[in-house]
Phi, psi and omega in degrees: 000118167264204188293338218237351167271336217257322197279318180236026160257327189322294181301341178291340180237009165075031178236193194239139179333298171313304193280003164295297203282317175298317199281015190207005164113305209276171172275128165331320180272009165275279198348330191264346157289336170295305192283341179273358191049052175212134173223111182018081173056348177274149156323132191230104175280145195271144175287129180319337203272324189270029140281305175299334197266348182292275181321321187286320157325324182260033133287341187094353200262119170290292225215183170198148191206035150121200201259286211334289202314289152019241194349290184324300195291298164348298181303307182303335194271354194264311140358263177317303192307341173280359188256320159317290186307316151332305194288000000 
């Protein structure tokens, strides 16, 4: 992801530099060397873990809190769709 990619999924969710950085963790003022891919002139590569987290956002996923929690949901959404079908 470069800068400028990183830049225009921020804008693809409508979000503001600040509310990039509160959804992924981070200080505004990283997000804005990510988006120029610079920190006082050197090249700033976005780190993978803020790539996945980028993607798991434009996806809904707020948080993620482990394999169980997974599962648990999973098992519920399978639940339901069988109470759907039920009906």
């Amino acid at each position: 992801m470069k800068g400028h990619e990183f830049k225009r999924w921020r804008k693809s969710l409508d979000l503001s530099q600040k509310a990039a950085a509160d959804a992924l963790g981070l200080k505004r003022r990283v997000v804005q060397y990510y988006e120029t891919g610079k920190r006082d002139g050197d090249p700033v590569k976005i780190p993978r873990f803020v790539r996945l987290a980028c993607y798991a956002i434009m996806q809904g996923i707020k948080d993620y809190h482990g394999p169980e929690a997974e599962r648990r949901r999973k098992r519920k959404a399978a639940a339901e769709e069988q109470a759907r079908e039920a009906s």
